[in-house]
LUMDOKE-44514 format. One record per residue (C-alpha): y negated, z, x. Coordinates in Angstrom, 2 decimals. Each point is the difference from the previous one (the first is absolute). Layout:
+---------+---------+---------+
!      c2 !      c3 !      c1 !
+---------+---------+---------+
!       Y !       Z !       X !
...
+---------+---------+---------+
This chain:
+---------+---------+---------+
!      c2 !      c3 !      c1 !
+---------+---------+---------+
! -147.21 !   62.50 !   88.22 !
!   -2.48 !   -3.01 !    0.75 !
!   -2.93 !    2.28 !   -0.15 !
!    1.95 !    2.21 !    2.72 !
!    1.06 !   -3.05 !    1.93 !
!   -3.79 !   -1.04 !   -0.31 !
!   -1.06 !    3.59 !    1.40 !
!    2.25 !   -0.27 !    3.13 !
!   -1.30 !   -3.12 !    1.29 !
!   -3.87 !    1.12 !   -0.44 !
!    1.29 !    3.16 !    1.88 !
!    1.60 !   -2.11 !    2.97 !
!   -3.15 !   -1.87 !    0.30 !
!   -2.06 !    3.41 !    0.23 !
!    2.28 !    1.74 !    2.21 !
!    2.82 !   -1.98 !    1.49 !
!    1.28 !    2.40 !    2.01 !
!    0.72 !    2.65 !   -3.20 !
!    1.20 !   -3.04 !   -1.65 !
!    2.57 !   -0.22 !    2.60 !
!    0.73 !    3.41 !    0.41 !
!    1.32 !    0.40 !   -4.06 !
!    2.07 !   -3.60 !    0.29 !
!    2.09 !    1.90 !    2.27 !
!    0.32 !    2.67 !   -1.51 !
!    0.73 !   -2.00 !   -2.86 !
!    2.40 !   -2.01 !    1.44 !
!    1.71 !    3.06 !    1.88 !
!    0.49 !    1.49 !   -3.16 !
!    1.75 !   -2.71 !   -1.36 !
!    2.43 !   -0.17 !    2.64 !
!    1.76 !    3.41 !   -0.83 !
!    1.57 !    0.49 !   -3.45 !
!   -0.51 !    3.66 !   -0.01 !
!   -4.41 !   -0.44 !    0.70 !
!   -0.04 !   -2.22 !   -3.38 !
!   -1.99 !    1.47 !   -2.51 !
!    1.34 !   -2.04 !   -2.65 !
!    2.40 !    1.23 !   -3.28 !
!    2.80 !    0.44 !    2.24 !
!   -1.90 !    2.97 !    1.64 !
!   -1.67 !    2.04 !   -2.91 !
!    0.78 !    3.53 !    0.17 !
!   -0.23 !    0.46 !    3.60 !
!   -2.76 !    2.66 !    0.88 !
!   -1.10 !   -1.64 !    3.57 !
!   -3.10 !    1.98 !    1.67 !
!   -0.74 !    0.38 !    3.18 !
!   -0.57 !    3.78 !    0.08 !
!    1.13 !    2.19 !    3.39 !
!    3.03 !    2.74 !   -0.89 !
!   -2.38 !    2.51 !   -0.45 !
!   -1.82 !   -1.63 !   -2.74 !
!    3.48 !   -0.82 !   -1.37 !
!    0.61 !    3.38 !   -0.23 !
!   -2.79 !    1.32 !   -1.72 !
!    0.30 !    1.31 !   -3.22 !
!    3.57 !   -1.24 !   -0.08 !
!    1.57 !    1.84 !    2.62 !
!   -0.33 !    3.51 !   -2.28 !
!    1.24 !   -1.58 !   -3.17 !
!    2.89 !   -1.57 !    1.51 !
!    0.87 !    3.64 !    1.69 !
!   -0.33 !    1.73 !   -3.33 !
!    2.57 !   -2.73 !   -1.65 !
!    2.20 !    0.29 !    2.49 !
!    0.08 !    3.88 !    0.15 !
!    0.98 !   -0.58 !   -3.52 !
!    2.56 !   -2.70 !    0.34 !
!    1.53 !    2.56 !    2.20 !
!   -0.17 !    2.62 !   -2.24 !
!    2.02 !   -1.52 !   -2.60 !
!    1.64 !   -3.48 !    1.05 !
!    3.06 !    0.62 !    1.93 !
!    0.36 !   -2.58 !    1.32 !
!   -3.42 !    0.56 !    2.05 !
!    0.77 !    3.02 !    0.75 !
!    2.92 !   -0.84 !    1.67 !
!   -1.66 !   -2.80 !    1.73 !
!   -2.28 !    2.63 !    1.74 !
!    2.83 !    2.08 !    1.25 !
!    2.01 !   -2.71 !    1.11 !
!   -3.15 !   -1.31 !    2.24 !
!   -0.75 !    3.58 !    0.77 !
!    3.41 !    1.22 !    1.07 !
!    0.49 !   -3.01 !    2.13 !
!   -3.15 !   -0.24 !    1.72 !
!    0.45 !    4.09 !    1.28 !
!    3.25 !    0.80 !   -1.15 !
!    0.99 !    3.57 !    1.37 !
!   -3.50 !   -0.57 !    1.74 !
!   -1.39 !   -1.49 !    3.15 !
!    0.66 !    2.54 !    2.77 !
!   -2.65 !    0.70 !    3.04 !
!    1.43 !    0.47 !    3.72 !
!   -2.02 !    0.41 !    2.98 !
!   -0.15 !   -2.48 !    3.22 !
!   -1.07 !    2.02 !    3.12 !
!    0.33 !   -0.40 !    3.83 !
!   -0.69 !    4.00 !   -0.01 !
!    3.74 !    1.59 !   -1.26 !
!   -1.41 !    3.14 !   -0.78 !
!   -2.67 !   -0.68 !   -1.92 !
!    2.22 !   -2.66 !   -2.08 !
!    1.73 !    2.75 !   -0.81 !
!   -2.47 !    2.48 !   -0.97 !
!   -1.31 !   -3.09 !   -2.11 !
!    3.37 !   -1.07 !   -1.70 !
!    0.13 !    4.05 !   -0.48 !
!   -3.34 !   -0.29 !   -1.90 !
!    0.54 !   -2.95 !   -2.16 !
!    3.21 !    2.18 !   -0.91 !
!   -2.03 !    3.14 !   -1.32 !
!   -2.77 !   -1.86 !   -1.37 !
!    1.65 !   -3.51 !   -1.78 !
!    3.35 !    1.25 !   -0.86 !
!   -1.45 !    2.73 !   -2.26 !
!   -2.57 !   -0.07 !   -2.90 !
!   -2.54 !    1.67 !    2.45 !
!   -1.01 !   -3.51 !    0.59 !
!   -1.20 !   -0.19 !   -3.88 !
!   -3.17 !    0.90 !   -1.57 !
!    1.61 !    0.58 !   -3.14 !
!    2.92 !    2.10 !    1.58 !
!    2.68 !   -2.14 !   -1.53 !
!    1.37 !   -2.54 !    2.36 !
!    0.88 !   -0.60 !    3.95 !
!   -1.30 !   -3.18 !    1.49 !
!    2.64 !   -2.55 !   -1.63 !
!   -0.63 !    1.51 !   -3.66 !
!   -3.58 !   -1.00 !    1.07 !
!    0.65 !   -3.31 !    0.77 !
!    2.23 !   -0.62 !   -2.67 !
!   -3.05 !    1.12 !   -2.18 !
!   -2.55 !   -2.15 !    1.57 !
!    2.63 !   -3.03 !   -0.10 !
!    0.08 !    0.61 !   -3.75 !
!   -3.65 !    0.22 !   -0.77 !
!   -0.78 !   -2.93 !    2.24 !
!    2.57 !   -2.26 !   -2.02 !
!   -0.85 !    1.52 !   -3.71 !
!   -4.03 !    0.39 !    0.72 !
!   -0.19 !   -2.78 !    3.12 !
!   -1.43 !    2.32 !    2.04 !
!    0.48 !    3.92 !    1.06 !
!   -2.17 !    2.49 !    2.28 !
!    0.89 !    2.26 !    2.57 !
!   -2.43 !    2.62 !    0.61 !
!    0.05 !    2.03 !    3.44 !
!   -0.46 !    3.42 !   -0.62 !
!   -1.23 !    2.33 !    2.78 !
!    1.21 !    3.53 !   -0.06 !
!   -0.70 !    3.47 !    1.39 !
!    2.15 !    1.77 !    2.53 !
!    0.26 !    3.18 !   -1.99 !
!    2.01 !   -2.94 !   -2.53 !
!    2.80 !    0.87 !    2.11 !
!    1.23 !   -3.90 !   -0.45 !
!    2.40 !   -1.53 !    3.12 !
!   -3.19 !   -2.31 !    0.84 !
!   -3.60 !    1.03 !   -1.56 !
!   -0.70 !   -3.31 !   -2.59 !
!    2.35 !   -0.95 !   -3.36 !
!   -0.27 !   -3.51 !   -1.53 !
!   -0.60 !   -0.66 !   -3.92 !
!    1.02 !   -2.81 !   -1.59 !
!   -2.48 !   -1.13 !   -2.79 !
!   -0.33 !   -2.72 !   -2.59 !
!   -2.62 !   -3.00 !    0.50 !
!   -1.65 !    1.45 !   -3.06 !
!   -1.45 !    2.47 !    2.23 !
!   -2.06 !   -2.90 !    1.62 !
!   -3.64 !   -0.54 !   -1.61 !
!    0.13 !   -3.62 !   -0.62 !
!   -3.76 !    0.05 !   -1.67 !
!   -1.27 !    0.55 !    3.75 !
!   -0.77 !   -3.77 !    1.25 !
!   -2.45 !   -1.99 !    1.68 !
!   -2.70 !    1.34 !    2.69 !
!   -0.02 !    3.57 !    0.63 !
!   -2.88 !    1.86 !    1.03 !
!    0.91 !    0.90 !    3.30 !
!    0.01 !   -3.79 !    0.81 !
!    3.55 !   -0.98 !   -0.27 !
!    2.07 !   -1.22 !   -3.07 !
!    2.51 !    0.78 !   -2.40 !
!    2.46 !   -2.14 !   -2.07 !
!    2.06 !    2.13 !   -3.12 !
!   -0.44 !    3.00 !    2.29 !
!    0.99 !   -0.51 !    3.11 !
!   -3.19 !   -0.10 !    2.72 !
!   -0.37 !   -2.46 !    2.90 !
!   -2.23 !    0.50 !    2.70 !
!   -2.47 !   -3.52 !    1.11 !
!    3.87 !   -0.86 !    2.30 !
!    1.61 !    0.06 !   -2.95 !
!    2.22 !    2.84 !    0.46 !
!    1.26 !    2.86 !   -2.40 !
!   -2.46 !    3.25 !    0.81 !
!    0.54 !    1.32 !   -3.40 !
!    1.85 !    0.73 !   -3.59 !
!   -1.73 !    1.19 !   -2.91 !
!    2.03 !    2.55 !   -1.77 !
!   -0.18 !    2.18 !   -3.01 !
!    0.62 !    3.49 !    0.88 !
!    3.20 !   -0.12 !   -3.51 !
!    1.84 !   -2.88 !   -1.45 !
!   -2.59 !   -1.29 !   -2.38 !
!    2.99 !   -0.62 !   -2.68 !
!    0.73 !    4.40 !    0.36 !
!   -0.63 !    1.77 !   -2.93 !
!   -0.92 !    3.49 !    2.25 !
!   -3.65 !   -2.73 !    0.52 !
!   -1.99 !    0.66 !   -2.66 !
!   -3.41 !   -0.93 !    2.06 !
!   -1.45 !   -3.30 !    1.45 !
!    1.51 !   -0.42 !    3.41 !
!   -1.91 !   -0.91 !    3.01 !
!    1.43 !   -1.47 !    2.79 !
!   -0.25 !    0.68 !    3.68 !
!    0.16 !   -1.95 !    3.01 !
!    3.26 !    0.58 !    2.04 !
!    0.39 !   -0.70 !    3.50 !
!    2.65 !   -2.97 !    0.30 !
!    1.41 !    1.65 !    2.81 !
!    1.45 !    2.91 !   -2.41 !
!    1.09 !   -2.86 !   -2.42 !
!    3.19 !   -2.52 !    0.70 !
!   -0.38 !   -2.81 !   -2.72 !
!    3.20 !   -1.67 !   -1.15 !
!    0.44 !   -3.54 !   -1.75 !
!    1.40 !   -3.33 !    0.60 !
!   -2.64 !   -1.93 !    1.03 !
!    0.63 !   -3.74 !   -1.29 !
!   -3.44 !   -1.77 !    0.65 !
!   -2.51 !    0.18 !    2.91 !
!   -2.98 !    3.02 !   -0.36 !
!    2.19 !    1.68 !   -2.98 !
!   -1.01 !    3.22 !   -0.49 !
!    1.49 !    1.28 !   -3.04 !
!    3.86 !   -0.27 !   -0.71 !
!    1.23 !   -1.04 !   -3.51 !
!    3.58 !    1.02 !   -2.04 !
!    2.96 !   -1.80 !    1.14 !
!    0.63 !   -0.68 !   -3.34 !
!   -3.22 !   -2.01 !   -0.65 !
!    2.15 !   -3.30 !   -0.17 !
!    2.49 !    0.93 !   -2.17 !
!   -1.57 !    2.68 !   -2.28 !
!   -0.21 !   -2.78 !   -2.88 !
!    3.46 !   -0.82 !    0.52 !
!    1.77 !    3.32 !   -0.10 !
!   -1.89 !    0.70 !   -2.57 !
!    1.11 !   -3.09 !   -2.39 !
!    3.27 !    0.52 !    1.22 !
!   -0.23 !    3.63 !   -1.15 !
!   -1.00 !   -0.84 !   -3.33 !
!    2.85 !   -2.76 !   -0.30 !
!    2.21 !    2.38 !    0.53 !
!   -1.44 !    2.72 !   -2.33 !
!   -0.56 !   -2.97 !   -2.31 !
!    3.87 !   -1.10 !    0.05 !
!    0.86 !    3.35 !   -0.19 !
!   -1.77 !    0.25 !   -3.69 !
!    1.78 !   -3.26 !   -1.04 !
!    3.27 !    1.49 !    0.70 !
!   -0.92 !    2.83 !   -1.49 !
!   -1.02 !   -0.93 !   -3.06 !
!    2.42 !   -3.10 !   -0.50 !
!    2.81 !    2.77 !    0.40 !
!   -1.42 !    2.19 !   -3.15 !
!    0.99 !   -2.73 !   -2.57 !
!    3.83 !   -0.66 !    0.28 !
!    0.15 !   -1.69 !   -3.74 !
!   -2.06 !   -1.24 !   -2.59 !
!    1.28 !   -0.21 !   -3.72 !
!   -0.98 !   -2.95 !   -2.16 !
!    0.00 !    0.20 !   -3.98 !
!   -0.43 !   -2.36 !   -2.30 !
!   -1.85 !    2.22 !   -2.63 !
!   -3.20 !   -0.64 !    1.86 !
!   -1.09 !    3.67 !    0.73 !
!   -0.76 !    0.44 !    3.63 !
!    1.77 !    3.51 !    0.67 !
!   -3.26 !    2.40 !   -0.89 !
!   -0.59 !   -0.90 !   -3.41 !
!   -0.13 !    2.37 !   -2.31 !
!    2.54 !    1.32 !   -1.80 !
!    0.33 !    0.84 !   -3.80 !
!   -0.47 !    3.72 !    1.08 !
!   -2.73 !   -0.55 !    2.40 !
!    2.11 !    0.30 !    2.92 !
!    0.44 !   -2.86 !    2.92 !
!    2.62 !   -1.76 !    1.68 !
!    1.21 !    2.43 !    3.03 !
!    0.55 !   -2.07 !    3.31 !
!    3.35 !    0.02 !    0.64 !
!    1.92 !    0.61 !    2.97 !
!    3.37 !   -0.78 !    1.76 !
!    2.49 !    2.29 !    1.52 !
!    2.94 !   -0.34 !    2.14 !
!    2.86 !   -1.78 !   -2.10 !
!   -1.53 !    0.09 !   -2.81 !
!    1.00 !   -2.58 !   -2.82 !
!   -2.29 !   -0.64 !   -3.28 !
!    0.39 !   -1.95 !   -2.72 !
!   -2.82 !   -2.17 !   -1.18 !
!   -1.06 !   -0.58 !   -3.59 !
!   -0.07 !   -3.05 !   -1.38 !
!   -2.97 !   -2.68 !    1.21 !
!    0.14 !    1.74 !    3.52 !
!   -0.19 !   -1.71 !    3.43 !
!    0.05 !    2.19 !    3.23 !
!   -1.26 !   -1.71 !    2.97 !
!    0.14 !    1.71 !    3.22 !
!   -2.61 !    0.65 !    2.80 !
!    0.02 !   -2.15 !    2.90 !
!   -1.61 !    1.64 !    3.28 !
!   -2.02 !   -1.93 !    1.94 !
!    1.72 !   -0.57 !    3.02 !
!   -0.86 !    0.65 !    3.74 !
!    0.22 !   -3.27 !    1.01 !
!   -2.16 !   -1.15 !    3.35 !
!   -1.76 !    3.39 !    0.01 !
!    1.63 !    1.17 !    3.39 !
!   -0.87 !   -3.16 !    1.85 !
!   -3.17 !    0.24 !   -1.28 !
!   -0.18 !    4.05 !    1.31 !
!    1.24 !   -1.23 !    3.38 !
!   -2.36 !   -2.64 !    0.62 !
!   -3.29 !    2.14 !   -1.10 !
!    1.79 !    2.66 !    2.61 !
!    0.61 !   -2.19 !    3.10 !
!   -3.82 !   -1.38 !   -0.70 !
!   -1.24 !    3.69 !    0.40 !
!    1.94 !    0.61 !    2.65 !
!   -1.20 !   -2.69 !    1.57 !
!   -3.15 !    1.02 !   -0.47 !
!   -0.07 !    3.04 !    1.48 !
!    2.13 !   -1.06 !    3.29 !
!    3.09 !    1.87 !   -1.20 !
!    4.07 !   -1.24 !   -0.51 !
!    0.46 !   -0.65 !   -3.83 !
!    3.44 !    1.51 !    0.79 !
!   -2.12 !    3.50 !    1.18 !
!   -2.70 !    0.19 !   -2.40 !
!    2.79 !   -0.68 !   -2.77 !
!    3.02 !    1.68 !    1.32 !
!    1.89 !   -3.13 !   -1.09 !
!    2.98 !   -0.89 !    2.47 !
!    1.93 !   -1.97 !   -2.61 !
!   -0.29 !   -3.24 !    1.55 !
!   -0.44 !    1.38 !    3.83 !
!    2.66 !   -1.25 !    2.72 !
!   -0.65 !    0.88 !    3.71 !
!   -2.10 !   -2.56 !    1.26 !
!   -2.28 !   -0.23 !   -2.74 !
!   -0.11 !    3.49 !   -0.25 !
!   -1.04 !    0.26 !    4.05 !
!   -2.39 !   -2.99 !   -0.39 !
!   -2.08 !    1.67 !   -2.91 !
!    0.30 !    2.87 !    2.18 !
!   -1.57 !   -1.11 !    3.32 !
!   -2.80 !   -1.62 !   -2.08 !
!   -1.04 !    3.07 !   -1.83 !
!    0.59 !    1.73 !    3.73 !
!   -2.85 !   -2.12 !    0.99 !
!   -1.84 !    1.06 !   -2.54 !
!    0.17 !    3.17 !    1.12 !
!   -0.33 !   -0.24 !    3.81 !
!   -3.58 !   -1.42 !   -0.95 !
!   -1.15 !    2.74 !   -2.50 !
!    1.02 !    2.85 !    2.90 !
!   -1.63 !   -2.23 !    2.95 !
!   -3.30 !   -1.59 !   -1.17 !
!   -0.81 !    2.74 !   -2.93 !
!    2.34 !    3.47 !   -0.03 !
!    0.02 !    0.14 !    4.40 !
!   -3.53 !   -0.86 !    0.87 !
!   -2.47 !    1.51 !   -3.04 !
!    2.44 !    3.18 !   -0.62 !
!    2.58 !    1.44 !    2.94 !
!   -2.08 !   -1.00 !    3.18 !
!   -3.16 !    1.79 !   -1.36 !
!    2.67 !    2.91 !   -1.06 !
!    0.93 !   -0.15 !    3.27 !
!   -3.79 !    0.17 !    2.03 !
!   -0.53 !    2.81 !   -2.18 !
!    3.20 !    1.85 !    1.31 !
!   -0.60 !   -1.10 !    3.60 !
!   -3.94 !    1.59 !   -0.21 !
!    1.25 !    3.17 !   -1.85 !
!    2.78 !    0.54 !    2.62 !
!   -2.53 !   -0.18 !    3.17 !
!   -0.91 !    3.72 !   -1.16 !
!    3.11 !    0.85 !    1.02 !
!    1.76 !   -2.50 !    2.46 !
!   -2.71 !   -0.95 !    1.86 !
!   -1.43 !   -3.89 !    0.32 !
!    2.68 !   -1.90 !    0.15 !
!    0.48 !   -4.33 !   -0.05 !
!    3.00 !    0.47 !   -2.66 !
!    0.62 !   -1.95 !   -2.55 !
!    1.44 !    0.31 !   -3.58 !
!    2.89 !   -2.39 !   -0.94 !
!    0.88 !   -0.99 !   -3.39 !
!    3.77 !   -0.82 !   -0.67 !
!    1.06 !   -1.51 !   -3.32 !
!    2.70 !    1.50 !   -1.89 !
!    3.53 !   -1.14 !    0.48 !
!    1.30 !   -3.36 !   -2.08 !
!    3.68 !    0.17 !   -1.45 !
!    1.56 !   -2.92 !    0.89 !
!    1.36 !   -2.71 !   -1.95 !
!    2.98 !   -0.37 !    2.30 !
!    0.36 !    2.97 !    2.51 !
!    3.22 !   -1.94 !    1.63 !
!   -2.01 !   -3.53 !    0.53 !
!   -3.37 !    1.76 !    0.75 !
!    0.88 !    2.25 !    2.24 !
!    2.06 !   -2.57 !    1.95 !
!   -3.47 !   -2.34 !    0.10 !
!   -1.85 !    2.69 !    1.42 !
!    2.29 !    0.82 !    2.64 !
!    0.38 !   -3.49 !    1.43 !
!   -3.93 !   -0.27 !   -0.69 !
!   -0.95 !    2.43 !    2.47 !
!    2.83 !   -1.22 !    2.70 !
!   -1.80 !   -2.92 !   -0.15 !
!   -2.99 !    1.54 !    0.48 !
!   -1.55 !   -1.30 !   -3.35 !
!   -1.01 !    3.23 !   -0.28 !
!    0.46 !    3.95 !    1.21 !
!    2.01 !    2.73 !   -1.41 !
!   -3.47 !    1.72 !   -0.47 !
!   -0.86 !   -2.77 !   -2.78 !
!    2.69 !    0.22 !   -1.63 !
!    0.41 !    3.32 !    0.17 !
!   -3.28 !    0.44 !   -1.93 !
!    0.83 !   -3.35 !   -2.48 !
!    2.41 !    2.66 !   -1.46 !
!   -2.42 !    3.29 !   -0.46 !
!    0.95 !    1.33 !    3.41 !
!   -2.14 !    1.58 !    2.85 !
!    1.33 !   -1.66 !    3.03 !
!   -0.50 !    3.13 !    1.96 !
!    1.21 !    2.57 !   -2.74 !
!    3.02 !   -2.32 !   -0.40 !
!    0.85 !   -0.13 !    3.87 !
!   -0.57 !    3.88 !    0.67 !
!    2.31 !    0.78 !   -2.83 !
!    2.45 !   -2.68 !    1.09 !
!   -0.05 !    1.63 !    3.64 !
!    0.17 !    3.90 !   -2.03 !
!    3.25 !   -1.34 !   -1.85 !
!    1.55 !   -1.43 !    3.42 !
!   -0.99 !    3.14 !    2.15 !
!    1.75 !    2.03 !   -2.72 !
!    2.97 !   -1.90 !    0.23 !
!    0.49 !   -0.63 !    3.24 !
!   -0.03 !    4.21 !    0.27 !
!    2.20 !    0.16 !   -2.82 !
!    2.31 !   -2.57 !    1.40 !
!    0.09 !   -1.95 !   -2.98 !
!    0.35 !   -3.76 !    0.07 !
!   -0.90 !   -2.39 !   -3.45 !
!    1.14 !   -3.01 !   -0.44 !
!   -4.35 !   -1.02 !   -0.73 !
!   -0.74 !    1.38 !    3.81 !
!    0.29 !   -3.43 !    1.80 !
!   -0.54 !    1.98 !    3.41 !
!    3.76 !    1.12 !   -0.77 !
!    1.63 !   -2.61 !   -2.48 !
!   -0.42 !   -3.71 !   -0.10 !
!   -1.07 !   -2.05 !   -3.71 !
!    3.94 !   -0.65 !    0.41 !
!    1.05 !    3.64 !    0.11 !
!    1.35 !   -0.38 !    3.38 !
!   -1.34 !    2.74 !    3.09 !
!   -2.89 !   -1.19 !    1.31 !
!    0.40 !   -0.18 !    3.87 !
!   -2.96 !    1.12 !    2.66 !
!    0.89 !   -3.10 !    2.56 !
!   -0.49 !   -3.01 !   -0.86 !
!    2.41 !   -2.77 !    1.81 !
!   -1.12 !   -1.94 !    2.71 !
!   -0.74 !   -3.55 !   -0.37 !
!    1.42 !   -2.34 !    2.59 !
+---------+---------+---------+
């Protein structure tokens, strides 16, 4: 230490201002507990690496454990549907906003015939909200999914002449980095032109894990506009997604193995129920004077057997459970946590659930969920779906300044009675609109109203009056009257 002491003074005199420069740094490092690089913070891997760098190498491990934790931990897998379910539900349904009525409805008639059916699919096998649901999957299991515009001929006979194919990130050539020959540059893939933006994806033509490849795979440069890349983007210049379940793999999987482990104890401890003692020293498998050995001996229901003499019988005592669900609950709440879901969803566990607790986890994890659909599931996924539709549907339309709207799907409420009253007064206030809350609860505002209007036309020719129509019947159940009196 005095030789280093020594060394810093001969390095002040021979350049003060670098002298100066590490005593603050020195000093500002001392001032926050958690920049100390002392025995209190060993084990911490700090580097000061960007995401990408992060991400490579590890990103494709971390995908392949997780695939597997899904495969046979059930309590990931359920974790995946849970976020899955939630974030699309029923699925995230397109409308169209137009000032021109009849192409809006030529439009909405199109998104009908093309997105409602599985002649949407490359594969055949879903309609647009199985596709989502797919991609939502992928993108929480693998951290990232791809969906692929495919272009189609007219002789296809499809509603609209493109499908869309959802594929895995393995399809992505990650050995593709660093300058690329026609001048721009590539990181795990993924091209960028000299402004930085996406121009490109490098793609295998099959999944590189499908047994039908039995050849070296080359990949091929695909034009970003065919290719909508989906994953939550948690740092700055990201461009790789990883598994949701990178946080918590570790700990699902210890809590796994507790569980399996417990299991065993039980399992064992219940396969010896007595033990007898004898004082003639043989240990039960000696041999016997005919060269047989003691049989193990078992117990049946009621039975009673004497003992011979020098005999003890001492009975098996089962380990018990003891703290072991505590301990299960709080390794469950911690991955929960982790991955930005309700312990009480990922679990099903509603033991200890009242109302308000049960409304206060909700809203969080709501949250939750109102960011995965706007800054990831909204912006990288549907509005690209949606360009695609819009250009495809020019060839038979005509150019048109439409645009696609995305509505979420509808949210079962806690308490209908308290909500519904909220929302009401809400938009009498003017908080908000009966057009925002129509489409808080899966509705499209104008799909709700034309039906509403359909139901009271019918009625009105019908002559029938319900006690809902408030044009007819006040909330009291009283006539509703057409004048209203005259204030003096």
């Amino acid at each position: 230490m005095l030789i280093v002491g020594i060394l810093d003074r001969l390095s002040g005199y021979i350049s003060p201002r670098k002298a100066l420069k590490k005593s603050a740094i020195t000093e500002a490092r001392a001032s926050y507990d958690a920049a100390t690089r002392g025995r209190r913070a060993q084990g911490w891997r700090a580097v000061s690496t960007d995401a990408n760098t992060e991400l490579l190498g590890a990103a494709s491990r971390v995908r392949d454990v997780a695939r597997d934790m899904v495969r046979n931990v059930p309590l990931a897998a359920r974790a995946k549907h849970v976020i899955t379910h939630n974030v699309v539900g029923s699925g995230i349904i397109p409308t169209i906003s137009s000032a021109n009525e009849a192409q809006k409805a030529r439009l909405e008639q199109l998104l009908k015939d093309h997105f409602d059916t599985t002649a949407c699919d490359a594969y055949g096998r879903h309609d647009l909200y199985g596709i989502q649901n797919l991609a939502m999957g992928c993108v929480v299991e693998a951290g990232e999914a791809l969906i692929r515009y495919r272009p189609r001929r007219t002789e296809d006979s499809l509603p609209l002449p493109f499908q869309i194919q959802v594929m895995e990130p393995d399809y992505i050539d990650s050995s593709i980095s660093g300058p690329q020959p026609n001048g721009n540059f590539a990181v795990q893939g993924i091209e960028f032109n000299v402004f930085g933006k996406i121009v490109a994806y490098h793609l295998f033509p099959e999944h590189p894990g499908s047994m039908a490849t039995y050849t070296l795979q080359t990949s091929r440069p695909v034009p970003a506009e065919f290719i909508s890349h989906v994953f939550y983007t948690s740092r700055p210049g990201q461009a790789r997604g990883i598994s949701w379940f990178a946080p918590v793999i570790l700990r699902m999987r210890d809590r796994a193995d507790f569980a399996d482990a417990h299991l065993m104890r039980q399992k064992i401890a219940a396969c010896f129920a007595a033990f007898i003692r004898s004082s003639e020293g043989n240990d039960g498998i000696a041999a016997l004077a005919d060269g047989d050995t003691y049989q193990i001996e078992s117990l049946e229901p009621g039975m009673i057997e004497r003992l011979n003499d020098g005999e003890d019988v001492t009975f098996g005592n089962p380990p018990q459970v003891g703290d072991y669900g505590e301990y299960v609950k709080a390794q469950d709440r911690e991955i929960a946590s982790g991955l930005g879901i309700s312990y009480e969803a990922m679990t099903g566990d509603l033991s200890n659930v009242n109302f308000s607790s049960g409304r206060m986890g909700w809203l969080e994890f709501q949250r939750n969920i109102d960011a995965w659909r706007n800054f990831m599931l909204l912006p990288q996924m549907l509005q690209p779906i949606g360009k695609w539709f819009l250009d495809s549907a020019q060839l038979q339309v005509g150019r048109t300044d439409a645009n696609v709207m995305w509505t979420a799907p509808r949210r079962e409420m806690i308490n209908p009675r308290e909500e519904v009253t909220a929302m009401r007064d809400a938009i009498r206030t003017g908080v908000s609109s009966r057009s925002n809350e129509q489409r808080k609860l899966g509705f499209d505002p104008g799909y709700l109203d034309a039906e509403i209007a359909e139901d009271n036309q019918r009625a009105d020719t019908l002559g029938l009056i319900f006690d809902s129509d408030p044009r007819k019947v006040t909330s009291a159940g009283n006539p509703a009257t057409t004048e209203q009196p005259v204030q003096q």
